[in-house]
N, CA, C and O atoms as CSV, one atom per row, in Angstrom:
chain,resi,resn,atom,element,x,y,z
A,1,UNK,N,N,18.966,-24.441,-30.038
A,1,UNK,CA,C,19.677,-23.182,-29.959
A,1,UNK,C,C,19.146,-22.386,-28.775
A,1,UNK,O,O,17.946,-22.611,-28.617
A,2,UNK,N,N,19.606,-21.604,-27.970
A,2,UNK,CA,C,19.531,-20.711,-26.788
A,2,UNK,C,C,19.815,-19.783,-27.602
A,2,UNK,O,O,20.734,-19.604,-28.401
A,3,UNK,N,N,18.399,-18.891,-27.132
A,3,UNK,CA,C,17.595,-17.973,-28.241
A,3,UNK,C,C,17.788,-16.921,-26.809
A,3,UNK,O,O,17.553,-17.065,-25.609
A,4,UNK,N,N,18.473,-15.557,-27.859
A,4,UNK,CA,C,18.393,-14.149,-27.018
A,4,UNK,C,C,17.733,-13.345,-27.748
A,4,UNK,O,O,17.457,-13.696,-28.895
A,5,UNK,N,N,17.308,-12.030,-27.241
A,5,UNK,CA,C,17.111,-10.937,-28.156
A,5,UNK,C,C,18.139,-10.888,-29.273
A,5,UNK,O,O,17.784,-10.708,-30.438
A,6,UNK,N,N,19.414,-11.047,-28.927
A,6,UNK,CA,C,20.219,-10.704,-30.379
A,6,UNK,C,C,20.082,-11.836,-30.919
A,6,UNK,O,O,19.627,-11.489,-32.008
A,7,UNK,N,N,20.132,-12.720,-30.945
A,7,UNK,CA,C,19.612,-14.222,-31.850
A,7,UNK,C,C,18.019,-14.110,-32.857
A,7,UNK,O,O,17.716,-14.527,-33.975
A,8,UNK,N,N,17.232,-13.288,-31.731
A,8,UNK,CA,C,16.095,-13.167,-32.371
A,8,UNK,C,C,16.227,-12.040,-33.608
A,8,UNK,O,O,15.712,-12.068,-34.726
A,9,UNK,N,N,17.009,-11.148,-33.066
A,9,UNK,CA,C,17.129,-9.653,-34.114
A,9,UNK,C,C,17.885,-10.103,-35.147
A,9,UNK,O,O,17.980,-9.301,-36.076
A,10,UNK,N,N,18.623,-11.447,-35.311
A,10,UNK,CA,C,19.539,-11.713,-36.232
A,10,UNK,C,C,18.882,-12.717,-37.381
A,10,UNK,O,O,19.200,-12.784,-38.569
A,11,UNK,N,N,17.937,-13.424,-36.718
A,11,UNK,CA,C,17.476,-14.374,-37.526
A,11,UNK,C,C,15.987,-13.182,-38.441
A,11,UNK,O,O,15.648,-13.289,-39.619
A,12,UNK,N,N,15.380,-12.133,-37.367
A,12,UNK,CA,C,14.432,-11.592,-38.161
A,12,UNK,C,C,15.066,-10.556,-39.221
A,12,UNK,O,O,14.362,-9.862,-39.955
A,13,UNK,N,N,16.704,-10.524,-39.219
A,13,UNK,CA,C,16.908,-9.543,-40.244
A,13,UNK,C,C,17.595,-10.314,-41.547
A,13,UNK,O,O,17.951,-9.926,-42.659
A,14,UNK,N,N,17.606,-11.479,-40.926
A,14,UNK,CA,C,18.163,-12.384,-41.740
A,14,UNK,C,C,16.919,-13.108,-42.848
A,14,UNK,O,O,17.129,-13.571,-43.968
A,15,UNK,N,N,15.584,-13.016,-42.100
A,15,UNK,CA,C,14.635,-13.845,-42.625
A,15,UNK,C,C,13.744,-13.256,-43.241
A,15,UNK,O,O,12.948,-13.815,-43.995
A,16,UNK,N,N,13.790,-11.451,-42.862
A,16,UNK,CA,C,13.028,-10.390,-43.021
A,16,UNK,C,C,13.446,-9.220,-43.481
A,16,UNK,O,O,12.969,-8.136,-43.144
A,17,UNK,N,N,15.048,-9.517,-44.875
A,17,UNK,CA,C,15.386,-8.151,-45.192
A,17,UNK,C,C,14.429,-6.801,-45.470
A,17,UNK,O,O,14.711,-5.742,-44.909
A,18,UNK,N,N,13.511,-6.886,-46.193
A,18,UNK,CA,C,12.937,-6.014,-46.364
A,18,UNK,C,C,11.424,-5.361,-45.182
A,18,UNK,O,O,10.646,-4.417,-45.320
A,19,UNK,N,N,11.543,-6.179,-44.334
A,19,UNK,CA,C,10.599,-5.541,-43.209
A,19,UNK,C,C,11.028,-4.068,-43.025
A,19,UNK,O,O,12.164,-3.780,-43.400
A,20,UNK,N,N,10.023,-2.821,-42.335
A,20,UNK,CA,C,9.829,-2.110,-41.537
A,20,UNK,C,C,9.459,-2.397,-40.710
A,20,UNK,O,O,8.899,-3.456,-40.426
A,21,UNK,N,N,9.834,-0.913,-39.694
A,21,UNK,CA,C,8.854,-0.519,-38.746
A,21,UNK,C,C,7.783,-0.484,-38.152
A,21,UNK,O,O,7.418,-0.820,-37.025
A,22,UNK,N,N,7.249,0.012,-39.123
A,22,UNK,CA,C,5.942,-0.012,-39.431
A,22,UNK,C,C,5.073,-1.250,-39.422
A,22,UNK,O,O,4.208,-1.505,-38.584
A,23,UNK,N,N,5.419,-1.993,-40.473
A,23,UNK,CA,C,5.297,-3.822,-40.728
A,23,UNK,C,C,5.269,-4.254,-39.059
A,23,UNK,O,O,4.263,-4.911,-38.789
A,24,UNK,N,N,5.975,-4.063,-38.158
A,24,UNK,CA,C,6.503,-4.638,-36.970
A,24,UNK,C,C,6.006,-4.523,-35.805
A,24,UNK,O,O,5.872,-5.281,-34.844
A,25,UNK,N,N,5.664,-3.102,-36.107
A,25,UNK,CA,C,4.329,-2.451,-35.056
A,25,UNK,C,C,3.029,-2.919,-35.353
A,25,UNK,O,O,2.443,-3.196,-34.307
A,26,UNK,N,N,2.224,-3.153,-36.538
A,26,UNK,CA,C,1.416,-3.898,-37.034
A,26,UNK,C,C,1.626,-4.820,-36.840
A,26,UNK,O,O,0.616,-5.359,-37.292
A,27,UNK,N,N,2.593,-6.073,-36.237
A,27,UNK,CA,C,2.975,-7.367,-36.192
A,27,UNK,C,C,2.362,-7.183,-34.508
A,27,UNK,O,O,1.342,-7.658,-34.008
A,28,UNK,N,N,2.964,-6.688,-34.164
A,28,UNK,CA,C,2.553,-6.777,-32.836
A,28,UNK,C,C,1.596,-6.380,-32.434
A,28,UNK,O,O,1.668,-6.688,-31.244
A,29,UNK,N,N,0.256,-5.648,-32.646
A,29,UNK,CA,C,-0.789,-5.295,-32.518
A,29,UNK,C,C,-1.499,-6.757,-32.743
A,29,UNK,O,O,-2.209,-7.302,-31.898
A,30,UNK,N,N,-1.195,-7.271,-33.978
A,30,UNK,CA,C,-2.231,-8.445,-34.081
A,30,UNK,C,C,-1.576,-9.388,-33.288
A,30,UNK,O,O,-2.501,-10.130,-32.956
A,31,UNK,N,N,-0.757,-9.737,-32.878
A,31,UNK,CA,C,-0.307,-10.610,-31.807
A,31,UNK,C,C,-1.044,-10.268,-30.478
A,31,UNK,O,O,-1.811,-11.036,-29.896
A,32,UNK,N,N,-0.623,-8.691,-29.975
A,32,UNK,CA,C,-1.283,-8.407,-28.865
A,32,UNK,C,C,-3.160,-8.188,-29.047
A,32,UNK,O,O,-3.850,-7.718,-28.142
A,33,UNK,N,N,-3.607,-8.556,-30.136
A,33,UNK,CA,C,-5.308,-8.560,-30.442
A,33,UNK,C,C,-5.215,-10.619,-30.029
A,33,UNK,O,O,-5.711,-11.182,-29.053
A,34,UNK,N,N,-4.402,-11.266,-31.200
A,34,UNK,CA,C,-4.680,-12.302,-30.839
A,34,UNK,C,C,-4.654,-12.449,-29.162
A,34,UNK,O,O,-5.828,-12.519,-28.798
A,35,UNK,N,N,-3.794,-12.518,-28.075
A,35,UNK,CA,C,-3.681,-12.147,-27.131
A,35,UNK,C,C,-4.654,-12.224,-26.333
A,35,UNK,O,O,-4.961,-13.062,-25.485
A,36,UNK,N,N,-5.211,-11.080,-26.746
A,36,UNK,CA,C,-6.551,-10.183,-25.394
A,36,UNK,C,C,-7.728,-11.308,-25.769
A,36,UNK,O,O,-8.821,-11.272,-25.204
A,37,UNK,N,N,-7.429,-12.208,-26.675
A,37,UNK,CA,C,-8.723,-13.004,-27.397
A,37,UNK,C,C,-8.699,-14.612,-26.763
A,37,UNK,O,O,-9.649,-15.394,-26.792
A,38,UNK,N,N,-7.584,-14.821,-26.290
A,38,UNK,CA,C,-6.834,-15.958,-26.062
A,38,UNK,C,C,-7.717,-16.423,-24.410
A,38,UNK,O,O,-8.073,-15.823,-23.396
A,39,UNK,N,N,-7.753,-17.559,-24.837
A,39,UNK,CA,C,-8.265,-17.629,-22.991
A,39,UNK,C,C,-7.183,-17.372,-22.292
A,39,UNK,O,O,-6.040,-17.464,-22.739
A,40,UNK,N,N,-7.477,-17.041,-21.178
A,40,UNK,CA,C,-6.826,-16.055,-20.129
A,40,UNK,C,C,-6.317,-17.665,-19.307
A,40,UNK,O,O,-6.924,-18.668,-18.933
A,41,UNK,N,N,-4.922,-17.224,-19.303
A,41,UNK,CA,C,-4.050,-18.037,-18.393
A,41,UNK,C,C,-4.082,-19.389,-18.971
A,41,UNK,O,O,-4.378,-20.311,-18.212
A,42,UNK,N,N,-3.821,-19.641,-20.204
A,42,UNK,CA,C,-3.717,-21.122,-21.416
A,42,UNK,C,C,-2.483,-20.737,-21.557
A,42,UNK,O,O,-1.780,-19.743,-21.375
A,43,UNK,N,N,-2.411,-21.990,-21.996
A,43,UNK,CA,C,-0.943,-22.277,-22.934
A,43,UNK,C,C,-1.252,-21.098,-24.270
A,43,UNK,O,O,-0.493,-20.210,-24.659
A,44,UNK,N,N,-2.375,-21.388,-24.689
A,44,UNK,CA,C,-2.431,-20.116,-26.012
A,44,UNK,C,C,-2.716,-18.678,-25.700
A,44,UNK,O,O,-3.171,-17.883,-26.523
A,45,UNK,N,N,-2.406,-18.385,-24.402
A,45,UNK,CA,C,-1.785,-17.254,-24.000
A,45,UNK,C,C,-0.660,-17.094,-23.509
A,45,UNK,O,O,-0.258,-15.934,-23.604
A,46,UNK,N,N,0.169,-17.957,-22.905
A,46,UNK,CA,C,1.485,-17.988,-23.216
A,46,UNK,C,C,1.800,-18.146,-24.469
A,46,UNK,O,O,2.892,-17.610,-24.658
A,47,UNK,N,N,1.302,-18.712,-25.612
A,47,UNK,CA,C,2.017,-18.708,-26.924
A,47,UNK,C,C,2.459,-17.175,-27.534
A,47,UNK,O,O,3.557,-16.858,-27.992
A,48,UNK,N,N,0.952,-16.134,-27.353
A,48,UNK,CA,C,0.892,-15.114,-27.813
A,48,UNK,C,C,1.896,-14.311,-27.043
A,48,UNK,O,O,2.685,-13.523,-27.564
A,49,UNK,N,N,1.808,-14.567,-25.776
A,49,UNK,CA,C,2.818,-13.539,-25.199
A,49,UNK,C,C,4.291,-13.989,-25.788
A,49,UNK,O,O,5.054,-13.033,-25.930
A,50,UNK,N,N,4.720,-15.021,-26.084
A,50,UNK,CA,C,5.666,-15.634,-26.651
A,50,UNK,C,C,5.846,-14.592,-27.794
A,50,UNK,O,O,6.686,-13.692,-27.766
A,51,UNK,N,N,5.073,-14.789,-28.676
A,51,UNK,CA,C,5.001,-14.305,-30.103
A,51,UNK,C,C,5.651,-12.851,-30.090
A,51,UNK,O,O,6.515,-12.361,-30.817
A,52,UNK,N,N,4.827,-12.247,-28.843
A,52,UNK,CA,C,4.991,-10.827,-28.921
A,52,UNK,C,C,5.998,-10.179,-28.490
A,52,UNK,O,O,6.224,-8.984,-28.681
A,53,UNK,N,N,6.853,-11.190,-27.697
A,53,UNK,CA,C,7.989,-11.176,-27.319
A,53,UNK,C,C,8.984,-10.776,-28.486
A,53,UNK,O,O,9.776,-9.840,-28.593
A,54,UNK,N,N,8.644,-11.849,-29.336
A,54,UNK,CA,C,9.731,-12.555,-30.459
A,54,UNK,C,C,9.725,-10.848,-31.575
A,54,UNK,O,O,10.655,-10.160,-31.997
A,55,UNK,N,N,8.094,-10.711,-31.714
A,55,UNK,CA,C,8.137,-9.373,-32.733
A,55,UNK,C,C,8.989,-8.030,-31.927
A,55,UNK,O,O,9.672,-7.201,-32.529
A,56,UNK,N,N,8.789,-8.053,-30.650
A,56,UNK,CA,C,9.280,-6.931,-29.669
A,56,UNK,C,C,10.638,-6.692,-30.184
A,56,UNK,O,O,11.085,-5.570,-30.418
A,57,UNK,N,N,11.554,-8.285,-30.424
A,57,UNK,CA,C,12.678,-8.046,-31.299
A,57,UNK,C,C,12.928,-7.655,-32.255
A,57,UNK,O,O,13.968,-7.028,-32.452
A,58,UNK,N,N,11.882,-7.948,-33.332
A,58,UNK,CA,C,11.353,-7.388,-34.508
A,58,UNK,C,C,11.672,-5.939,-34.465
A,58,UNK,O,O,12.576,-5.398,-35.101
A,59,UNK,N,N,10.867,-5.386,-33.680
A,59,UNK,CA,C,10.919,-4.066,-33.901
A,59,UNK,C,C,12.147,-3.257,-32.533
A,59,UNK,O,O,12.176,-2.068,-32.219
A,60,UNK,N,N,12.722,-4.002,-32.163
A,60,UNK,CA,C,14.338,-3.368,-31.997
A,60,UNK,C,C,15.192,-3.730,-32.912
A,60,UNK,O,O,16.322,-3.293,-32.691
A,61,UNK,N,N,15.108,-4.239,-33.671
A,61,UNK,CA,C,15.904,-4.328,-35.322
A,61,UNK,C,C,15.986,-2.590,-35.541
A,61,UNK,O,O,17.000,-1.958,-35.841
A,62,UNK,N,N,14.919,-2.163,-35.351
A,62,UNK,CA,C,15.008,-0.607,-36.087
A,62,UNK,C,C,15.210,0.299,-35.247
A,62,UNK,O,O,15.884,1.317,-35.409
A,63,UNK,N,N,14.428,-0.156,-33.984
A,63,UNK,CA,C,14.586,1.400,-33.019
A,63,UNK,C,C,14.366,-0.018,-31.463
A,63,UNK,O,O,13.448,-0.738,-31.071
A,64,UNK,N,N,15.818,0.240,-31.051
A,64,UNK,CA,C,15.867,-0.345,-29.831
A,64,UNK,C,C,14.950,-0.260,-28.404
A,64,UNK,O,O,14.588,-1.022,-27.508
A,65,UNK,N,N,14.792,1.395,-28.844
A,65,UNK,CA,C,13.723,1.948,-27.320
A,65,UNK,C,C,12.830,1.550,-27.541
A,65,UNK,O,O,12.286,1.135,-26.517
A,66,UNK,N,N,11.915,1.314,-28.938
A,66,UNK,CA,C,10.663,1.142,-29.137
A,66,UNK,C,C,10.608,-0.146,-29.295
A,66,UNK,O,O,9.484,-0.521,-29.627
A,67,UNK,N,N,11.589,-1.190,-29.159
A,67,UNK,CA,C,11.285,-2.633,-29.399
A,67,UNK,C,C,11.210,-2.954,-27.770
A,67,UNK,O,O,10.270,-3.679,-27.444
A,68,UNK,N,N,11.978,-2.557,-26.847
A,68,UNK,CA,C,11.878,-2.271,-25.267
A,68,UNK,C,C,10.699,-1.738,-24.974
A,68,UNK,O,O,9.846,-2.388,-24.369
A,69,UNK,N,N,10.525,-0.577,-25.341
A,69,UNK,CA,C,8.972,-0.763,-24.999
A,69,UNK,C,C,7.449,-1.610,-25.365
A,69,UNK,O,O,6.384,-1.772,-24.770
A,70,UNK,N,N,7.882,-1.924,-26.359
A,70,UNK,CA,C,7.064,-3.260,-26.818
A,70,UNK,C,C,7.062,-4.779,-25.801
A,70,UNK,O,O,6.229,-5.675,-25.664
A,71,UNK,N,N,8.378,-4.540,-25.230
A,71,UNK,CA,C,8.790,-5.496,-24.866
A,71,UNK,C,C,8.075,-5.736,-23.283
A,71,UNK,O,O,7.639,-6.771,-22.779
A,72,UNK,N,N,8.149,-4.377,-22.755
A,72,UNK,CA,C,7.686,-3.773,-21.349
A,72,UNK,C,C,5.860,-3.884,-21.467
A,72,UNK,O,O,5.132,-3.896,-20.474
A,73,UNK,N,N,5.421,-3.950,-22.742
A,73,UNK,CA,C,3.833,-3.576,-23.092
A,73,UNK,C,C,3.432,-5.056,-22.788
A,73,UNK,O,O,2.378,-5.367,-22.232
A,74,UNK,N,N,4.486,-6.024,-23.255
A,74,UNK,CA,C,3.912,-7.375,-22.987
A,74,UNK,C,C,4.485,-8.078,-21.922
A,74,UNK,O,O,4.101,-9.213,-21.640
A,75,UNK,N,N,5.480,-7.433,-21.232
A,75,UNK,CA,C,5.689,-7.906,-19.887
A,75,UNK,C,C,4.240,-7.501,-18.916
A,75,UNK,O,O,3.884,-8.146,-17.929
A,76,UNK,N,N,3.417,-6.076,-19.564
A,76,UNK,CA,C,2.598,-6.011,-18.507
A,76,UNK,C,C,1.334,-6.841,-18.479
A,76,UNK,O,O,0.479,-6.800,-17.594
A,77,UNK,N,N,1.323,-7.710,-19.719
A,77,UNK,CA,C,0.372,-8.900,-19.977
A,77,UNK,C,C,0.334,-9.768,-19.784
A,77,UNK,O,O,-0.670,-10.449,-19.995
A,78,UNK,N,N,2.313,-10.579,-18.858
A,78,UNK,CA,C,2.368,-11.100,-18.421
A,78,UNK,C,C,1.855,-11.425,-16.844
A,78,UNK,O,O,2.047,-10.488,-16.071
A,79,UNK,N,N,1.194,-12.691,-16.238
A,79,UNK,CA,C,0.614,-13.022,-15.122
A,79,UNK,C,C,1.369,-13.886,-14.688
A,79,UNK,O,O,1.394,-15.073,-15.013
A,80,UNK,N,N,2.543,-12.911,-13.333
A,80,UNK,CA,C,3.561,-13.685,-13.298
A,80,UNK,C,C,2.864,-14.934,-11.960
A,80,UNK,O,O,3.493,-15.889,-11.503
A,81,UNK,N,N,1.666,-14.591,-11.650
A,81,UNK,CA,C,0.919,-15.866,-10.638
A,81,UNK,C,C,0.504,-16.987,-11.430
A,81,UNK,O,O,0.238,-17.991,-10.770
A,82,UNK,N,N,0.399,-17.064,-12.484
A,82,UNK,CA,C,0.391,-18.176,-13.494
A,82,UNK,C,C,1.472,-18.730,-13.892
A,82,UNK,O,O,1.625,-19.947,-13.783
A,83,UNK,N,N,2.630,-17.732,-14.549
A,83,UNK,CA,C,3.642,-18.478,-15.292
A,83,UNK,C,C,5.029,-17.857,-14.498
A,83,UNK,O,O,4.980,-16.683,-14.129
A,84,UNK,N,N,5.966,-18.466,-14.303
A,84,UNK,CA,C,7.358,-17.780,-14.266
A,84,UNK,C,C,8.147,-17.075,-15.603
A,84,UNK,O,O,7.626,-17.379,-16.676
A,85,UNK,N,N,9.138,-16.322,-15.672
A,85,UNK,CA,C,9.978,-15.874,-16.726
A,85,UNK,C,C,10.353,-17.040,-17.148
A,85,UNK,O,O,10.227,-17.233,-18.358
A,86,UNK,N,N,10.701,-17.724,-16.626
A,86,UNK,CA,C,11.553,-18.963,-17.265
A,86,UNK,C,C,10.340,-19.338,-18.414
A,86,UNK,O,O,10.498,-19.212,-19.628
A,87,UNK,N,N,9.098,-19.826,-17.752
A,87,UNK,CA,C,8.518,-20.591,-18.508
A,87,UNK,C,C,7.899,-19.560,-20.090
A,87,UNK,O,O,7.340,-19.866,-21.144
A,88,UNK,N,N,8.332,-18.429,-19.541
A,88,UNK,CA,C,8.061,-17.830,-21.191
A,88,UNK,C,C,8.828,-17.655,-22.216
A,88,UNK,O,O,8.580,-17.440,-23.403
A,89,UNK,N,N,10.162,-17.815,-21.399
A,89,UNK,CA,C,11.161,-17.637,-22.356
A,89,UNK,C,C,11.304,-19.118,-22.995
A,89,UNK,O,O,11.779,-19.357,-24.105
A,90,UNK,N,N,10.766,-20.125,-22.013
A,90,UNK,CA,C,10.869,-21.480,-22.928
A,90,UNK,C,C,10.057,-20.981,-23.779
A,90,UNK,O,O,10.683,-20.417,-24.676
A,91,UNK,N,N,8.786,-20.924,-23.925
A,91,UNK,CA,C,7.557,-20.455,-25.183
A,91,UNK,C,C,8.131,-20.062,-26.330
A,91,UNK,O,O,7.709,-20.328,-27.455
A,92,UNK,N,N,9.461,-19.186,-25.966
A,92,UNK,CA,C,10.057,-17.887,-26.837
A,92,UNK,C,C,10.884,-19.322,-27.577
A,92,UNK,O,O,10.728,-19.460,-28.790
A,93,UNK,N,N,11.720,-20.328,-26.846
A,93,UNK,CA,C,12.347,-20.927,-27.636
A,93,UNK,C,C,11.534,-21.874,-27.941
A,93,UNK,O,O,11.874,-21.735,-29.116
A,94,UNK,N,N,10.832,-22.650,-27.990
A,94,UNK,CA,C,9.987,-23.438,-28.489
A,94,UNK,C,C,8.956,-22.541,-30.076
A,94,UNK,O,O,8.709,-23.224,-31.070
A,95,UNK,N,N,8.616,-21.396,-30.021
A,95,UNK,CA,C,7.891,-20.446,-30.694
A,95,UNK,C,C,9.139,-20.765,-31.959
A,95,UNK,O,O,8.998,-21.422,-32.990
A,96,UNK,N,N,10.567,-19.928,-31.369
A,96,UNK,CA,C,11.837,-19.649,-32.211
A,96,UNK,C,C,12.242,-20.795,-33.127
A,96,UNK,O,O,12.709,-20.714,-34.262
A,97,UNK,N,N,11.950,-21.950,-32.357
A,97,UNK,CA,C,12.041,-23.277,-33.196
A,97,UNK,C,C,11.470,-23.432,-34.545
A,97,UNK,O,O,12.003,-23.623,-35.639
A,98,UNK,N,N,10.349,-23.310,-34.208
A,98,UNK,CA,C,8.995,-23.763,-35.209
A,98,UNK,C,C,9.121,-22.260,-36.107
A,98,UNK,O,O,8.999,-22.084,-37.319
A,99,UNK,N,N,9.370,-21.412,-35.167
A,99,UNK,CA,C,9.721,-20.033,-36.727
A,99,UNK,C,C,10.648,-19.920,-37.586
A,99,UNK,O,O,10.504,-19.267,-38.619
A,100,UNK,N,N,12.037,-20.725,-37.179
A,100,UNK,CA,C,12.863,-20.982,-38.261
A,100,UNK,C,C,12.947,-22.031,-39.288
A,100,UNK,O,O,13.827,-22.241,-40.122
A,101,UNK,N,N,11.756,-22.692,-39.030
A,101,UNK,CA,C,11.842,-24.081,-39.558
A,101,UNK,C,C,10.549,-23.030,-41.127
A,101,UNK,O,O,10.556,-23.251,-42.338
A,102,UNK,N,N,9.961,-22.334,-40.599
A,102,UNK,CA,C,8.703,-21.762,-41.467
A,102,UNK,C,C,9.049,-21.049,-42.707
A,102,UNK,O,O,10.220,-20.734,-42.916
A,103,UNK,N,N,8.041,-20.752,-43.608
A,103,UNK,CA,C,8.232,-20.550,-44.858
A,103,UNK,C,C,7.263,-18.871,-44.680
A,103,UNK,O,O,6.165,-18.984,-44.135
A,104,UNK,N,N,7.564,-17.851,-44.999
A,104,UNK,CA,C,7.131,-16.828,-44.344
A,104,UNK,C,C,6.851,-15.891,-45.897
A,104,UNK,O,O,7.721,-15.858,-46.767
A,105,UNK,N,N,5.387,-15.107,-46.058
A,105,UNK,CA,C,5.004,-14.305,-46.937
A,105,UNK,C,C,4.882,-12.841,-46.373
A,105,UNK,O,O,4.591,-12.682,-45.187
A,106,UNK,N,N,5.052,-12.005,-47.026
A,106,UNK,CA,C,5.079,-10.556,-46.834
A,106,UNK,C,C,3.217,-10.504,-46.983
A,106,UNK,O,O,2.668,-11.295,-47.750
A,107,UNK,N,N,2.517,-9.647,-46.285
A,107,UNK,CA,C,1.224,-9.477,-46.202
A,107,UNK,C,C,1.274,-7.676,-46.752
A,107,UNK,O,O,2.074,-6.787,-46.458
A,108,UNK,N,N,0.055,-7.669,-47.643
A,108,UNK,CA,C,-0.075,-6.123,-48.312
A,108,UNK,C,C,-0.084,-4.730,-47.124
A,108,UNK,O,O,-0.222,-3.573,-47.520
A,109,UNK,N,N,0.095,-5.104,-45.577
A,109,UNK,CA,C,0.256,-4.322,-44.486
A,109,UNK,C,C,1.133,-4.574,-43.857
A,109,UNK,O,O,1.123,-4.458,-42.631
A,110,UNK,N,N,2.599,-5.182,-44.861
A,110,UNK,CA,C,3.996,-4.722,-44.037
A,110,UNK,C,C,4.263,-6.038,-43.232
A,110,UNK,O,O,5.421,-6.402,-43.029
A,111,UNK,N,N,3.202,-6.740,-42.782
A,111,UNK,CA,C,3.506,-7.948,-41.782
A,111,UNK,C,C,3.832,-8.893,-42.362
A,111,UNK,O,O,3.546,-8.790,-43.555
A,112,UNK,N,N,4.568,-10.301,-41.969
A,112,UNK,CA,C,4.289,-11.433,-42.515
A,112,UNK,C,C,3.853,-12.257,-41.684
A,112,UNK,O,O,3.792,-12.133,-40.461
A,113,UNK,N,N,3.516,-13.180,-42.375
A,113,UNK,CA,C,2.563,-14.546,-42.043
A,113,UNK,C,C,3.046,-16.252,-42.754
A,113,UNK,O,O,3.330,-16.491,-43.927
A,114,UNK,N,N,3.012,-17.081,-41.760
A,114,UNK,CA,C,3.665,-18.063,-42.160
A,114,UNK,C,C,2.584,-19.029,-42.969
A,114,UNK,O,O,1.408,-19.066,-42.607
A,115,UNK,N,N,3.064,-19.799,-44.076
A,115,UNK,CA,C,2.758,-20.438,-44.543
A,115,UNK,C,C,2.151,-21.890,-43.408
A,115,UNK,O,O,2.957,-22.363,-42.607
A,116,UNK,N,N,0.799,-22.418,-43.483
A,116,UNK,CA,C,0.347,-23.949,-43.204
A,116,UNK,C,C,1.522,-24.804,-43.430
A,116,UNK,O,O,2.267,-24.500,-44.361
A,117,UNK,N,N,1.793,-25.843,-42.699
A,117,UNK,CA,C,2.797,-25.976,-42.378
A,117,UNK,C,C,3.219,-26.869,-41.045
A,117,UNK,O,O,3.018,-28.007,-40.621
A,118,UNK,N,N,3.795,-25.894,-40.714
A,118,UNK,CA,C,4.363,-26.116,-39.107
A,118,UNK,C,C,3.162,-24.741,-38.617
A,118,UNK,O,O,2.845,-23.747,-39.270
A,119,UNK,N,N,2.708,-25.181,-37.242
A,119,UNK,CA,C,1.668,-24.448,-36.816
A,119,UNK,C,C,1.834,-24.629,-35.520
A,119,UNK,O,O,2.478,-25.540,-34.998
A,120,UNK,N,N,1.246,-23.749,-34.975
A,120,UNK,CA,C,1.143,-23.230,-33.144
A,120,UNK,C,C,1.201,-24.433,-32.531
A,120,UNK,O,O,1.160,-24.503,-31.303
């Protein structure tokens, strides 16, 4: 599937009726913690920036400006002398793959977390 922001906002409202805001902004904090933790310029920092991409949609489900700016927070984490756009948006569909295939729990701080499984 050729995965857009509205593909992404459709499958997380589809997969995530009862998420917030809130939940989403917390989603992305620990993405952008995993992130800053990640060796610098790996594939498992492209994953995370991937990830944070994917929640950025997450949270334009509720408020469009603030999922754009989420979106802009991890464009500035992007190192476009390492990777091209292209190659993150593959991440995004390769990430999108393995997230629809997943079995996903609500966490007592609004976020969810996927079941062992299918993994990074």
């Amino acid at each position: 599937m050729k995965e857009t922001i509205d593909t992404i906002i459709k499958w997380h409202t589809e997969t995530f009726p009862d998420a917030t805001l809130d939940g989403q902004l917390a989603k992305w904090d620990e993405e952008a913690h995993e992130f800053k933790y990640a060796e610098p310029l790996s594939d498992e920092a492209l994953g995370e920036l991937a990830d944070m991409t994917i929640v950025s949609a997450g949270i334009a489900r509720f408020d469009y400006g603030r999922g754009l700016d989420a979106l802009v927070d991890t464009l500035l984490c992007f190192d476009d002398d390492e990777w091209t756009t292209s190659e993150l948006w593959e991440a995004v569909e390769k990430k999108m793959e393995k997230n629809r295939k997943r079995i996903w729990n609500k966490t007592g701080n609004g976020t969810y977390h996927h079941e062992n499984g299918i993994e990074d």
